[in-house]
C-alpha positions as CSV (number, residue, x, y, z in Angstrom):
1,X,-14.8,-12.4,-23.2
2,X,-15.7,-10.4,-20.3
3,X,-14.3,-7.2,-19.6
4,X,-12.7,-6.4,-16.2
5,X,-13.8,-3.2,-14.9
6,X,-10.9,-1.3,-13.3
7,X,-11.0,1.3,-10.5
8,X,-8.2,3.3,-10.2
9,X,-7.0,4.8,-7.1
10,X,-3.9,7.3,-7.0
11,X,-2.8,10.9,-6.1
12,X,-2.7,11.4,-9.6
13,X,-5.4,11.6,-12.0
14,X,-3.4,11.6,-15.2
15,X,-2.5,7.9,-14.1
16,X,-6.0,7.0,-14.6
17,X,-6.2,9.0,-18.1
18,X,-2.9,7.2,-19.3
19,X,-4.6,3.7,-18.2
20,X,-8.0,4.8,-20.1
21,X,-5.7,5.2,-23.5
22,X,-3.5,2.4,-22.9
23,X,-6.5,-0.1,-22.5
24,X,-8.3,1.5,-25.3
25,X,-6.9,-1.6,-27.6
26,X,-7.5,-4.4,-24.9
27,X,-11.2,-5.3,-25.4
28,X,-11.6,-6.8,-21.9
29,X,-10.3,-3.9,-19.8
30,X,-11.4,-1.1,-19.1
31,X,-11.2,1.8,-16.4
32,X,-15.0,2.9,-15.1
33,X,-13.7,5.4,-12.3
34,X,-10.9,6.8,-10.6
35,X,-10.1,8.1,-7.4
36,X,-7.6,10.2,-5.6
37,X,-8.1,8.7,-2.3
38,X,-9.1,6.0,0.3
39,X,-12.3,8.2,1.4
40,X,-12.8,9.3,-2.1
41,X,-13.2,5.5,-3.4
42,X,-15.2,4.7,-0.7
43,X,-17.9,7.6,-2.5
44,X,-17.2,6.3,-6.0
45,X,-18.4,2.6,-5.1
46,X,-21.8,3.9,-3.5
47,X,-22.3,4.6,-7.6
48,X,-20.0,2.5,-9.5
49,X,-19.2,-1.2,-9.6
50,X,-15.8,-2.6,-10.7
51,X,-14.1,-5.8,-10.6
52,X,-10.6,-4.5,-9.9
53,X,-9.2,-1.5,-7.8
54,X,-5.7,-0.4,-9.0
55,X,-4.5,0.6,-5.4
56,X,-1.5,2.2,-5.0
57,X,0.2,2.3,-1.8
58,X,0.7,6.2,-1.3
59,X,-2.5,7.8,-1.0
60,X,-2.9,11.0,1.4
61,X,-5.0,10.4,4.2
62,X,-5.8,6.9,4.6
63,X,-3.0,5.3,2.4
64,X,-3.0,2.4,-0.1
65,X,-2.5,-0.4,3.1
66,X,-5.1,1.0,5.0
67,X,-7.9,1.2,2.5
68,X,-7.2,-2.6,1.2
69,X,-7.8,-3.9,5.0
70,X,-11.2,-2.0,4.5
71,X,-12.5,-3.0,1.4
72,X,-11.9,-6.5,2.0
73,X,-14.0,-6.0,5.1
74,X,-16.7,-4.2,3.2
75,X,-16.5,-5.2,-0.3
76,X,-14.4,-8.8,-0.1
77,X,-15.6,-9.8,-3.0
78,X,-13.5,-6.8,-5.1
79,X,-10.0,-7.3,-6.2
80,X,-7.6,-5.6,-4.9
81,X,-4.3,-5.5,-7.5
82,X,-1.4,-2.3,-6.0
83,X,0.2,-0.5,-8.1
84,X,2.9,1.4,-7.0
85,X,7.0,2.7,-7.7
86,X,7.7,1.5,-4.0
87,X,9.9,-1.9,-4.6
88,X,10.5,-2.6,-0.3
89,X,9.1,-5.4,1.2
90,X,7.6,-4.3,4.0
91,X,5.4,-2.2,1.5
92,X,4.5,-5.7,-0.6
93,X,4.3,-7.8,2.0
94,X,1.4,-4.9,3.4
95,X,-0.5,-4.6,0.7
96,X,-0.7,-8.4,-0.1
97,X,-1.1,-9.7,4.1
98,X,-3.9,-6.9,3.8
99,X,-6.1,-8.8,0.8
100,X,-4.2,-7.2,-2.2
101,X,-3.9,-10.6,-5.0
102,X,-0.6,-9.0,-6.3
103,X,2.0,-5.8,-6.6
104,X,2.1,-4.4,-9.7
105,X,5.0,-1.7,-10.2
106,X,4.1,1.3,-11.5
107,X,6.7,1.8,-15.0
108,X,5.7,-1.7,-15.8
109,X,5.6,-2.8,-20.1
110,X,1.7,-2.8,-21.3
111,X,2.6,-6.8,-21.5
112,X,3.0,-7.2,-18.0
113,X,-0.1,-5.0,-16.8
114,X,-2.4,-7.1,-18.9
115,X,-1.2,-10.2,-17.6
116,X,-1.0,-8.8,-14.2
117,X,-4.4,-7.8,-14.1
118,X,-5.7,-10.6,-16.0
119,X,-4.4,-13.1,-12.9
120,X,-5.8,-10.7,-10.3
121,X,-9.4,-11.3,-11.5
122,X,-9.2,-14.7,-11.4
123,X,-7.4,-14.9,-8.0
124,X,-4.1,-15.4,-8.8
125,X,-1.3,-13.8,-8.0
126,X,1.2,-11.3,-9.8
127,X,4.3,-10.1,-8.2
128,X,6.3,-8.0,-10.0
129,X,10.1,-9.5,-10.5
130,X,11.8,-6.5,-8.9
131,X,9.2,-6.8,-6.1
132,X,9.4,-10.6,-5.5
133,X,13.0,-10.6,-5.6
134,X,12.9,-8.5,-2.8
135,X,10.4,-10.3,-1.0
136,X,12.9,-13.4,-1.6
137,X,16.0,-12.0,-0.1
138,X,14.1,-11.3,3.1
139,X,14.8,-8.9,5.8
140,X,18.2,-7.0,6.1
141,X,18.3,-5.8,9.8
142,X,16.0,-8.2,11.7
143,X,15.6,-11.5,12.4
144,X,12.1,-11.4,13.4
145,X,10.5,-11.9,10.9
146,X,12.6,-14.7,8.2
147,X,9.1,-15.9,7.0
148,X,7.8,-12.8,5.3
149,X,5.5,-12.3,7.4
150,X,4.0,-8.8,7.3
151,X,3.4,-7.3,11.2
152,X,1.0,-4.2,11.3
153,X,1.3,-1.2,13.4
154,X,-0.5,-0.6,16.3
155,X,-2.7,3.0,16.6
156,X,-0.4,4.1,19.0
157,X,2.9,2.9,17.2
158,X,0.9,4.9,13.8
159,X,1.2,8.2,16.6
160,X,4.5,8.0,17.5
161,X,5.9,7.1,13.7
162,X,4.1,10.6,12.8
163,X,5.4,12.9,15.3
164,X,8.9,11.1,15.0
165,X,8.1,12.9,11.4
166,X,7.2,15.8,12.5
167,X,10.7,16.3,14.2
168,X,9.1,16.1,17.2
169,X,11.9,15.0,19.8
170,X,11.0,11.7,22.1
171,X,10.1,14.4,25.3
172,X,7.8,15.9,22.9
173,X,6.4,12.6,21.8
174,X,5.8,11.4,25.6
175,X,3.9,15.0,26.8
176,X,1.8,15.0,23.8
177,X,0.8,10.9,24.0
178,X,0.7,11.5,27.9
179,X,3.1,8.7,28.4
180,X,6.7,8.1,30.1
181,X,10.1,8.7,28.2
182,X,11.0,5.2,28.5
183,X,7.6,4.1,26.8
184,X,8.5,6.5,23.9
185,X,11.9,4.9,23.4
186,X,10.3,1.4,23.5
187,X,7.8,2.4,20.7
188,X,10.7,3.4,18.7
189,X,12.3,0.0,19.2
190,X,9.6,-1.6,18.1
191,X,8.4,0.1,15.1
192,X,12.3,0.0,14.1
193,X,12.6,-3.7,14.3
194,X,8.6,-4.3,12.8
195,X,10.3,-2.3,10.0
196,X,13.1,-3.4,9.4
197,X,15.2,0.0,9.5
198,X,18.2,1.2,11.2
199,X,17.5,4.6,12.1
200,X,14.9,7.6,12.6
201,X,15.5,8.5,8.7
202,X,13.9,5.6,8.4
203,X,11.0,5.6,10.5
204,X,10.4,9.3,8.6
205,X,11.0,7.7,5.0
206,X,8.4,5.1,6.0
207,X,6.2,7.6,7.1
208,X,6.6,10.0,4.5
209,X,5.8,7.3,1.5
210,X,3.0,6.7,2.7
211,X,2.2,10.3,2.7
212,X,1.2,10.0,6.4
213,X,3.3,13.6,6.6
C-alpha cells in the first residue's frame, strides 16, 4: 500500500501536530510538512513533495481559495482536499470550482478523515454531510445562481469588499479607488448578490473569514 503524503496548510501549527499523532496508526498516511500560509507552501514544495495538501480556507494573506486556483495552475497534478470549520456554500462551492476534490470539515471523526482523504487521492470526491447539505439547499437570497455554480470576485470587487471592512464609508471607498459614488454602490450590489448576503455585516463576515481583515 502506498502511503499518501499530506501537506498541511493552516494558521495553526498544532493542527498539523494533532494530524502527525492521529495518522501515526494509519500506515498509508502520513503528514511530510506543514505550512501556515499560501506563500509559505509555496517555499515548502521548492523542497518537499506530497500527494495531498490539507487546505483550509482561512489563511492570512492569500487565503485557502486563492492558493488552490494557483497550485492547480503550477502543480495540477497535487490534490488539493480543504479542511476547514466554515459549513457556507459559497466557501465549498470556492474551494471545489477552484480544483479542490472535496471539503473536509475540520471536527470531523478519524473514520471520516481517512476515508475522505483516501477518495481525494484517487480523484474522488468527499463532501462533508453538513457541507453537502448546504450545497443542496442552494442559495437563500438570490436567484442567480440555482445551479451551484460558484462566481469569483473580480480584483476590484476583492478592493471594495476590504475597505467595506475597514469601515470605510462608500465616499471613502470611491476617493481611494478613484472612482464615482454610483460605481461604489454598484460594486456593493454585486458582491451582495455574487454572495449571497443581505447586508454589509455580511460582506465584512465574508471578508473577515477569510482573514482578508
Amino acid at each position: 500500500m502506498e502511503t499518501i503524503r499530506i501537506i498541511v496548510v493552516d494558521a495553526q501549527e498544532i493542527v498539523a501536530i494533532g494530524l502527525r499523532m492521529w495518522l501515526d496508526d494509519i500506515p498509508d498516511m502520513r503528514v511530510v510538512a506543514f505550512a501556515n500560509s499560501g506563500r509559505e507552501l509555496f517555499e515548502r514544495l521548492k523542497l518537499v513533495e506530497g500527494d495531498l495538501v490539507l487546505m483550509d480556507v482561512s489563511l492570512s494573506g492569500m487565503d485557502g481559495i486563492d492558493t488552490t486556483r494557483r497550485l492547480r495552475k503550477e502543480y495540477p497534478k497535487l490534490t488539493v482536499l480543504a479542511h476547514s470549520n466554515l459549513t457556507e456554500i459559497e466557501y465549498a462551492n470556492s474551494m471545489l470550482k477552484e480544483g479542490a476534490v472535496g471539503y473536509l470539515l475540520k471536527g470531523s471523526t478519524k473514520e471520516e478523515f481517512t476515508r475522505a482523504v483516501r477518495l481525494a487521492a484517487t480523484g474522488q470526491r468527499y463532501v462533508s454531510p453538513t457541507v453537502q447539505r448546504n450545497i443542496d439547499i442552494g442559495y437563500t437570497w438570490t436567484d442567480k445562481r440555482f445551479d451551484g455554480e460558484y462566481v469569483g470576485l473580480t480584483d476590484r470587487e476583492r478592493e471594495v469588499i476590504r475597505l467595506i471592512a475597514m469601515e470605510k464609508t462608500n465616499e471613502e471607498i470611491a476617493m481611494a479607488l478613484e472612482v464615482s459614488l454610483e460605481t461604489v454602490k454598484t460594486h456593493r450590489k454585486r458582491l451582495m448578490a455574487k454572495l449571497d448576503v443581505r447586508s454589509t455585516a455580511g460582506l465584512v463576515k465574508y471578508a473577515v473569514d477569510r482573514k482578508w481583515v
